[in-house]
MDAnalysis code that builds the backbone (N, CA, C; Angstrom):
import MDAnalysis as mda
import numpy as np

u = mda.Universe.empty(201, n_residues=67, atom_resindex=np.repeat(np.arange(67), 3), trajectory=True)
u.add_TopologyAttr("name", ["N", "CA", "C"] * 67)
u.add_TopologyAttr("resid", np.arange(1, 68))
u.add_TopologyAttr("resname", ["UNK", "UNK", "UNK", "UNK", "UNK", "UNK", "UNK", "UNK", "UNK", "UNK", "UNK", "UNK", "UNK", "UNK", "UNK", "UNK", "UNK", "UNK", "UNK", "UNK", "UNK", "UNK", "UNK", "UNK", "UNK", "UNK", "UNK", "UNK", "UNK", "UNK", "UNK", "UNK", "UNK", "UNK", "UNK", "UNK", "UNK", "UNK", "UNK", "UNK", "UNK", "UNK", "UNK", "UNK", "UNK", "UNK", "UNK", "UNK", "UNK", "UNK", "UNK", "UNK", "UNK", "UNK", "UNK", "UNK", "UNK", "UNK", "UNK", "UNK", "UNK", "UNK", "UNK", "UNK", "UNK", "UNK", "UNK"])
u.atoms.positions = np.array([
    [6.149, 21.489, 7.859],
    [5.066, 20.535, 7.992],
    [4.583, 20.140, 6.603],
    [4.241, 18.666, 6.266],
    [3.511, 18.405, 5.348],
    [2.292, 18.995, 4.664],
    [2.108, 19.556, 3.532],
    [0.669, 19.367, 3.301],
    [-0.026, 17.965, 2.936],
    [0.556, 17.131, 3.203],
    [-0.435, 15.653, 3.091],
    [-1.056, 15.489, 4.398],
    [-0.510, 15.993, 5.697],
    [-0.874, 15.736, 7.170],
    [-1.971, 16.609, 7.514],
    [-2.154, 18.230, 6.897],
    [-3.055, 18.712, 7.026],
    [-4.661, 18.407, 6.512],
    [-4.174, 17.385, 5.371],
    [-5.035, 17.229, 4.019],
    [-5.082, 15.831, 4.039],
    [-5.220, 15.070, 4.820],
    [-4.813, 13.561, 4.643],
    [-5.736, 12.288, 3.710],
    [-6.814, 13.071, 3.317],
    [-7.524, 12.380, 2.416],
    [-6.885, 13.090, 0.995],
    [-6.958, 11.604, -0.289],
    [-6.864, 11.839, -1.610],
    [-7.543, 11.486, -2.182],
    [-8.018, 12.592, -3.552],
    [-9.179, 11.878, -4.576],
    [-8.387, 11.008, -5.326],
    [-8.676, 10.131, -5.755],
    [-7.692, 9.528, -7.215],
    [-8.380, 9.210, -8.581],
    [-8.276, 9.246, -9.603],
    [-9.150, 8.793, -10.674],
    [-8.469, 8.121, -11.355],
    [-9.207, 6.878, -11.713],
    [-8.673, 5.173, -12.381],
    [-9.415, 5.510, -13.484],
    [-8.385, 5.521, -14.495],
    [-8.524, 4.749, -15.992],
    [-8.733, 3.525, -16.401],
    [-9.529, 3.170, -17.059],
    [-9.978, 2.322, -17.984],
    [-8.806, 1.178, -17.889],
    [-7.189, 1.872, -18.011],
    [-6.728, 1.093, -18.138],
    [-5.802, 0.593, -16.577],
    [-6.269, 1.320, -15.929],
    [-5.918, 0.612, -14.506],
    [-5.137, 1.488, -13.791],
    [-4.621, 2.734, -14.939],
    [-3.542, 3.882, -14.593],
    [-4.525, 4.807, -12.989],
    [-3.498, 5.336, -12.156],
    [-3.793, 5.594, -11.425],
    [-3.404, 7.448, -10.995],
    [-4.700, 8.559, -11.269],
    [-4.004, 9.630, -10.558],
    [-4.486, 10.844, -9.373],
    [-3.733, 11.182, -9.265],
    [-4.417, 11.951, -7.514],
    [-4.534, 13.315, -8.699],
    [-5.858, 13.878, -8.173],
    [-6.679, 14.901, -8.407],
    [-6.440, 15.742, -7.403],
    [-6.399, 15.947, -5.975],
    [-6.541, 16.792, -4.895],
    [-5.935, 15.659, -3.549],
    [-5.504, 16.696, -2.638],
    [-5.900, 16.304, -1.536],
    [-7.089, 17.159, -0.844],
    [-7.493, 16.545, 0.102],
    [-8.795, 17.041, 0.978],
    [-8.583, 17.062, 2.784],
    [-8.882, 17.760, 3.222],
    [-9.049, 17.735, 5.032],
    [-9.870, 16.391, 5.504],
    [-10.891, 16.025, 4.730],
    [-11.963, 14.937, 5.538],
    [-12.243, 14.150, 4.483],
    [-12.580, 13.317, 4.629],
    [-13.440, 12.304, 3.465],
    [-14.535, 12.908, 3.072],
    [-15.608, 13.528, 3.988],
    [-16.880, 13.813, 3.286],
    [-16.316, 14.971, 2.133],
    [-15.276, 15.863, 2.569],
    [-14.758, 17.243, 1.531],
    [-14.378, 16.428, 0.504],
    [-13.394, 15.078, 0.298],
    [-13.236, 14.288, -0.403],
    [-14.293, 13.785, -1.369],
    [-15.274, 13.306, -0.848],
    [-16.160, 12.653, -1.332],
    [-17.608, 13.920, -2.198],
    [-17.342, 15.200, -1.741],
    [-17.986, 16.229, -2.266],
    [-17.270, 16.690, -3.651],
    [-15.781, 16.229, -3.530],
    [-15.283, 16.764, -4.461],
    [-16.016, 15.807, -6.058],
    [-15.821, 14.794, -5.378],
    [-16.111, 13.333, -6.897],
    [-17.418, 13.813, -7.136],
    [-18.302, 13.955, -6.611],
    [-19.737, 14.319, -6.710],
    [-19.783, 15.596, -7.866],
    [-18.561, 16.298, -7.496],
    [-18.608, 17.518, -8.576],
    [-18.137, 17.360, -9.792],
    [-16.526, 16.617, -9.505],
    [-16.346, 16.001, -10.912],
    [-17.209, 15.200, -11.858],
    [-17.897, 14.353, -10.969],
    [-18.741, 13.392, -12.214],
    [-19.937, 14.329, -12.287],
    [-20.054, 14.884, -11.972],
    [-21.439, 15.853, -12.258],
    [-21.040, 16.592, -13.464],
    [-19.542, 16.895, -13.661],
    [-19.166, 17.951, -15.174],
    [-19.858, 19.047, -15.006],
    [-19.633, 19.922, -16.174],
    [-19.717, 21.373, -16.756],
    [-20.780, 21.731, -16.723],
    [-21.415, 20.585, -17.573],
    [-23.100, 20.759, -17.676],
    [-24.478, 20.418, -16.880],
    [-25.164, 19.523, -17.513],
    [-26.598, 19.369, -16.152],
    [-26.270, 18.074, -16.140],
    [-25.712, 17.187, -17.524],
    [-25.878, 15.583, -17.324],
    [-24.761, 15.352, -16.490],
    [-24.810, 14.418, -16.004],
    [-23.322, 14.036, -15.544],
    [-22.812, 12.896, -16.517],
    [-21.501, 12.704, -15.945],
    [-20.552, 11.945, -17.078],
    [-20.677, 10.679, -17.031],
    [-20.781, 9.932, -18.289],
    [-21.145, 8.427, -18.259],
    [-20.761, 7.606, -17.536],
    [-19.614, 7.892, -17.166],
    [-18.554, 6.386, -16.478],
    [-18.244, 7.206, -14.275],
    [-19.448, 6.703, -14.190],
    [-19.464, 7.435, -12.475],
    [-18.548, 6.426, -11.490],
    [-17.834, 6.190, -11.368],
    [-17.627, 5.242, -10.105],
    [-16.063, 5.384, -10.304],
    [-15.262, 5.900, -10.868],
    [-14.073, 6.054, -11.697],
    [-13.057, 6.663, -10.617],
    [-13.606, 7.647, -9.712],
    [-13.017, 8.298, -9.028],
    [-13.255, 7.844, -7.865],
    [-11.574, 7.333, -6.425],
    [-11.747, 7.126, -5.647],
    [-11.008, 7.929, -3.964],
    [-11.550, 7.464, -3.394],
    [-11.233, 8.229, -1.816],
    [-10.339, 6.891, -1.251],
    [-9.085, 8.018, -1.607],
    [-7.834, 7.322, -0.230],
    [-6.975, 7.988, 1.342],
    [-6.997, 7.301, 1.723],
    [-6.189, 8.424, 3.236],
    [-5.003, 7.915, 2.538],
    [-4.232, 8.848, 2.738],
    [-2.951, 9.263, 2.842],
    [-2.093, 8.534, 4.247],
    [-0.890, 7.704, 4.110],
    [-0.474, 7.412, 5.431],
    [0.724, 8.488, 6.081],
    [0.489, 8.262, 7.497],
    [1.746, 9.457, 7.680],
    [2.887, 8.913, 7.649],
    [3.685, 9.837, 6.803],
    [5.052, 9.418, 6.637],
    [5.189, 9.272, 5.164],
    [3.848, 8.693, 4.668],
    [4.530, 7.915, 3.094],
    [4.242, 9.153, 1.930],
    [4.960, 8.982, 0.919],
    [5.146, 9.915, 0.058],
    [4.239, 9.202, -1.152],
    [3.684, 10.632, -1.863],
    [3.506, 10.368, -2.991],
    [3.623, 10.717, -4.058],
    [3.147, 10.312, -5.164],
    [3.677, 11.058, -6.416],
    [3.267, 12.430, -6.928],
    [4.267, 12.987, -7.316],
    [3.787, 14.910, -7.749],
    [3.308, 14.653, -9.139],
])
């Protein structure tokens, strides 16, 4: 069995320059969407300047993606 079918949501994070990469997969969107919340939040108390960078995709069944 796939782990994309179990996990069918992906975080992705877009560069500046349009480059595109998967961070995780996730079970649900909201687990998805908890994850970005943590990333742009960072290490420390501020969070990171450029917030909107990271996005939530479903995964289709069947299609492959990049390792």
């Amino acid at each position: 069995m796939n782990d994309t079918n179990l996990r069918p949501w992906q975080v992705i994070r877009q560069d500046e320059n349009g480059s595109r990469y998967r961070i995780g997969h996730c079970a649900t969107r909201a687990e998805a969407q908890r994850l970005i919340r943590r990333l742009e939040a960072g290490p420390g108390v501020r969070p990171l300047p450029e917030p909107g960078r990271y996005l939530v995709e479903r995964v289709e069944a069947g299609a492959r993606t990049p390792r």
